[in-house]
C-alpha positions in Angstrom: 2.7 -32.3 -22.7 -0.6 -33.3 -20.6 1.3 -35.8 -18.7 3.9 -36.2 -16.0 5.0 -35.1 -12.7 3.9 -31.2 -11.7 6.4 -29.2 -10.6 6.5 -26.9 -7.8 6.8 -23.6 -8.8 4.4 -20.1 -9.1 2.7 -19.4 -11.9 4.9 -17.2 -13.2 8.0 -19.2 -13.2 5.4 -21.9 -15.0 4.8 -19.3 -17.2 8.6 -18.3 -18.0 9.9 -22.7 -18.3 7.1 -22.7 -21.0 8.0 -20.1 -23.0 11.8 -21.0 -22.7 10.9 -23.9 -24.1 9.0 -23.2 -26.5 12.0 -20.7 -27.8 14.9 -23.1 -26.7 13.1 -26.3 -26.7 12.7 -28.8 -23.8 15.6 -31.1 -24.5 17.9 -28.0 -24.4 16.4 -26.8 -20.8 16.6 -30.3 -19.7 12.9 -30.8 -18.5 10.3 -33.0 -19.7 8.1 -32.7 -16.7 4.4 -30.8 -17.1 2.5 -28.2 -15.6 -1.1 -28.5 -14.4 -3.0 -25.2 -16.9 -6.8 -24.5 -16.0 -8.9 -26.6 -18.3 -9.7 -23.6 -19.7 -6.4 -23.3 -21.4 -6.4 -27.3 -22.0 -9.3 -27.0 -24.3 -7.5 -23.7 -26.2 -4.2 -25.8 -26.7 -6.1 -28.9 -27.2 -5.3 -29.0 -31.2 -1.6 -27.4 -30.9 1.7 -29.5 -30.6 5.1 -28.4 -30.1 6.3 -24.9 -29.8 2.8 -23.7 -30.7 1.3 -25.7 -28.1 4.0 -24.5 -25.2 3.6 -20.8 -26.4 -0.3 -21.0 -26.5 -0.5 -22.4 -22.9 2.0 -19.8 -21.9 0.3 -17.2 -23.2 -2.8 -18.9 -21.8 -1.5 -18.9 -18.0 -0.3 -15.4 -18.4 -3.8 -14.0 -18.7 -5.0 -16.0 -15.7 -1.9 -14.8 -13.7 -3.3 -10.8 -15.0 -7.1 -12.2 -13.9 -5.7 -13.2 -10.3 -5.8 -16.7 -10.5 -3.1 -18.9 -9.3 -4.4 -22.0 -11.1 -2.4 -25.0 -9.7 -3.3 -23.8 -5.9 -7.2 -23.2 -7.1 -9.2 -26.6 -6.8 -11.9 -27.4 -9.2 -14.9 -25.3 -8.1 -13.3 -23.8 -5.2 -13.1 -20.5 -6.3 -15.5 -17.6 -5.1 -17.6 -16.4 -7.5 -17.4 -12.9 -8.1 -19.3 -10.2 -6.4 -22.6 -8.5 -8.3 -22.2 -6.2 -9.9 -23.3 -2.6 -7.7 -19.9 -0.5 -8.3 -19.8 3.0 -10.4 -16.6 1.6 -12.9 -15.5 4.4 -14.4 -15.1 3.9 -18.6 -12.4 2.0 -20.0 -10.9 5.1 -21.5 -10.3 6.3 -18.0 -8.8 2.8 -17.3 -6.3 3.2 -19.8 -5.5 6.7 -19.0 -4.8 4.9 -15.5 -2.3 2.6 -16.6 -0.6 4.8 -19.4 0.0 7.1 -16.4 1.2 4.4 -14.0 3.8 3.3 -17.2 5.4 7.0 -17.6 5.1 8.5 -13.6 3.8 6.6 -11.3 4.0 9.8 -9.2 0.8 10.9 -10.1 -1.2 8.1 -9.2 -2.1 9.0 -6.0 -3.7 12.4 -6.8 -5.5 10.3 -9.8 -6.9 7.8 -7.7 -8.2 10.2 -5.1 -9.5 11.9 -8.0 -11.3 9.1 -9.0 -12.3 8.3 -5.3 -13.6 11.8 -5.0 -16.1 11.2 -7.9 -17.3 7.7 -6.3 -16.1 6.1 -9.5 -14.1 2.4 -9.1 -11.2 1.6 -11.2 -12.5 -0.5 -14.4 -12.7 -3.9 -14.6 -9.9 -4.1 -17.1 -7.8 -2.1 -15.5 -8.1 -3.6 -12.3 -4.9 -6.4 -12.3 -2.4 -3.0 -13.2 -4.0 -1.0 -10.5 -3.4 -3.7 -7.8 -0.1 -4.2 -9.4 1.2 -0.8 -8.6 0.3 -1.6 -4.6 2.8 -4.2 -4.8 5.7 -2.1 -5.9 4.9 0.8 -3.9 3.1 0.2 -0.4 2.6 4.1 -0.1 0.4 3.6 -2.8 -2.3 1.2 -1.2 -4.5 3.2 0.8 -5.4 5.2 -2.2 -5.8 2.0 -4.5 -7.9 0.5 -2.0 -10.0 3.5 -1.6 -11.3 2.9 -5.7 -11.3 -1.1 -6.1 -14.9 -1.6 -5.2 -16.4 -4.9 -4.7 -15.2 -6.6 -7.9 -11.8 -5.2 -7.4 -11.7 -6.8 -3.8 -12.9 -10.2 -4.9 -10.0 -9.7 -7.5 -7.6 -9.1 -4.9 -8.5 -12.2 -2.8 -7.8 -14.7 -5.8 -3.9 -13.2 -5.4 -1.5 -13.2 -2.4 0.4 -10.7 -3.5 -3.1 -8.4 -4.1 -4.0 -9.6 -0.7 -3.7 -5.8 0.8 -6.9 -4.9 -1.6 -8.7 -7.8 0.0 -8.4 -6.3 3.6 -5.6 -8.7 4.3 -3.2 -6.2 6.4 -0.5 -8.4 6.9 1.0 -12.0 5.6 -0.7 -14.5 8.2 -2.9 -12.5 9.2 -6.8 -13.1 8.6 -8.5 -10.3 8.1 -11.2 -10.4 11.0 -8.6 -11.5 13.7 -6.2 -8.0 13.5 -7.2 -6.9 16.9 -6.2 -10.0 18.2 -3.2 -10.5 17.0 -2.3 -7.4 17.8 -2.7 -8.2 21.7 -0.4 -11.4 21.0 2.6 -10.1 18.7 5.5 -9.1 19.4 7.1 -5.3 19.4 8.5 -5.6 15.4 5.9 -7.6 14.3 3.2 -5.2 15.9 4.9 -2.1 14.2 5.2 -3.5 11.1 1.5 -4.7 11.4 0.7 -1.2 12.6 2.7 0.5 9.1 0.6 -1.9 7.1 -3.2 -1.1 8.6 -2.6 3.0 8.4 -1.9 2.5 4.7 -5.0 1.1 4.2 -7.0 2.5 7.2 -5.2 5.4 9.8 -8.3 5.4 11.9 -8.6 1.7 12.6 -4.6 1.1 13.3 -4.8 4.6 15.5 -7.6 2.2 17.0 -5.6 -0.2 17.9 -2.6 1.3 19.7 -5.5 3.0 21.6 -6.5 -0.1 22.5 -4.0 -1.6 24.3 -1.8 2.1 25.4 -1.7 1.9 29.4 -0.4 -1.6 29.2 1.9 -1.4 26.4 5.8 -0.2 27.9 7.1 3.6 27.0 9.5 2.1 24.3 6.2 0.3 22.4 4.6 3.5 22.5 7.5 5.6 21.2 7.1 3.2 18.1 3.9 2.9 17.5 4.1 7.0 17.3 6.5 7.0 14.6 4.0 4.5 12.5 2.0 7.4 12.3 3.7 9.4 10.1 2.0 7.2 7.2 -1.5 9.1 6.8 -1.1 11.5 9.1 -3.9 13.6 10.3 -5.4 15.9 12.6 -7.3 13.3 13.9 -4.3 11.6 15.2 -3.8 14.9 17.0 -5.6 13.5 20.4 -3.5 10.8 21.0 -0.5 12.4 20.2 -1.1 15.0 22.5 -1.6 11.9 25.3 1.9 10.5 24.4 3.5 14.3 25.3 2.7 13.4 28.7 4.8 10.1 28.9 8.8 9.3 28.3 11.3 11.2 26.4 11.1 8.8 23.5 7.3 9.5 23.1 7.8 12.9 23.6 10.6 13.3 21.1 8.1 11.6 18.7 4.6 12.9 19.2 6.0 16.3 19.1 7.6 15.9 15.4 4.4 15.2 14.5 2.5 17.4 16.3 4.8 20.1 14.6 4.4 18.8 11.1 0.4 19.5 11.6 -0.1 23.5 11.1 -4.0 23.6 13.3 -2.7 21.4 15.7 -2.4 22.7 19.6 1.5 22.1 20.0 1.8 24.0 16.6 -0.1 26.7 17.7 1.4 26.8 21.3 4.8 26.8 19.7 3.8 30.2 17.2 2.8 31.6 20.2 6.3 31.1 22.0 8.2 32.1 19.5 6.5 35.6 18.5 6.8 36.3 22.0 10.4 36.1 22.3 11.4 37.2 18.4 10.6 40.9 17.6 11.4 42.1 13.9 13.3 45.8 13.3 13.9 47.5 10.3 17.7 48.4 9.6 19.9 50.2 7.1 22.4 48.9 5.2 26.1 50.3 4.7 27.3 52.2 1.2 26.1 54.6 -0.8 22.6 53.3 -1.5 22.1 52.3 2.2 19.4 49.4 1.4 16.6 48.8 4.0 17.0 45.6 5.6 15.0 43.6 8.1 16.8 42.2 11.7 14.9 39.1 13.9 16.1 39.6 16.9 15.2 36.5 19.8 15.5 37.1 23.3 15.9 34.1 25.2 13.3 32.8 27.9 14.8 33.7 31.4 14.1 30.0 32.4 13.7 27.1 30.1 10.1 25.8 29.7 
């Protein structure tokens, strides 16, 4: 099984063909061709033959697809050794309260990564492949797993392209030091969908960018780049939004949704203000015998329209 042509196909797929035909046997799946497995696996499977050998080396390639690695892209060498060792992991107990909780409601992650953020504590190391894992099934989920990988986590997230949003990768094709660039150069869709990606990760630094290029980007860019906001949404978005009330109706429309969906914010505020001066409350009676007390709003419209 060391020999032969290498097919082209990811790790996990690798991983499935051997295990099929370790179960079903290679005749059957009619393939005889091998897969390249990190010489670390090589030398584990060196004394097996057969079925044991093909379930060893899948079992082998499984743990370096949970490590990160992508072993036939990964020249001899080539990969970056990890970080040293300066994060605050928190205990492996922790780690497997993590992925137990990720397994039965992965609704609560969030508020137990924060959590875990707010302590300055980093996800264990063991835990690390199930944490990055839950970014790729649920983008809402990143900015808080990014916010606890530490260094050893991001050096993790590098070795994997799917993990590549731990690694400060915002976006497929996109290195991570030439965002502001690109930004300048893509176009509409692929500058929202850029946008979505960084405020996961970082709502300051993609708030940042639409500020960067604002008076010469056209109404309906603008009106766009607004709605990306509602991912982390904050009242330090509250400055710019108020600038994009002053342009078209589509900017408007959206900067003020948002604007009303943040309680301290001006527009909020201005909009209390509005309506307690055109709404007065009254007490009323209610018919039959018991005549229950009741409470009428009553609104009296603005003469004009504001």
């Amino acid at each position: 099984m060391s020999g032969g042509a290498v097919r082209d196909v990811s790790p996990l797929e690798a991983q499935r063909r051997l295990a099929a035909a370790a179960v079903l046997g290679a005749e059957r799946l009619g393939t005889t061709a091998a897969f390249v497995l990190p010489g670390p696996v090589m030398v584990a499977v060196g004394g097996l033959e057969g079925p044991a050998w093909l379930l060893a080396a899948a079992a082998g390639l499984g743990q370096f697809i949970a490590g990160g690695a992508l072993p036939q892209r990964v020249a001899d060498g080539a990969m970056p050794a990890a970080p040293s060792d300066d994060d605050r992991p928190a205990s492996g107990a922790v780690g497997g309260l993590l992925l137990r909780a990720a397994r039965e409601d992965a609704r609560v992650m969030p508020e137990c990564l924060g959590r875990l953020a707010a302590l300055g504590l980093t996800v264990p190391f063991g835990a690390l492949p199930g944490v990055l894992d839950l970014g790729v099934r649920s983008r809402s989920i990143r900015r808080p797993v990014h916010l606890v990988l530490g260094s050893r986590g991001r050096w993790l997230a590098s070795l994997n392209p799917d993990w590549a949003y731990g690694a400060g990768v915002v976006h497929r094709g996109v290195p991570p030091g030439d965002t502001e660039r690109w930004w300048e150069t893509a176009g509409r869709e692929e500058r929202v969908e850029l946008l979505r990606v960084v405020r996961e990760a970082d709502p300051a630094r993609a708030r940042g960018l639409v500020e960067s290029t604002w008076e010469q980007d056209a109404s309906a860019d603008r009106a766009r780049f607004v709605e990306a906001f509602r991912i982390g949404l904050s009242m330090d978005d509250e400055a710019l939004l108020e600038r994009a009330l002053d342009g078209r109706q589509a900017e408007r429309v959206a900067a003020a949704e948002l604007l009303s969906a943040l309680p301290e914010s001006a527009l909020a505020r201005r909009m209390v203000e509005r309506a307690l001066a055109i709404v007065s409350v009254r007490s009323a009676l209610g018919g039959g015998l018991r005549r229950r007390k009741g409470v009428v709003l009553e609104a009296s419209p603005p003469e004009a329209p504001d």
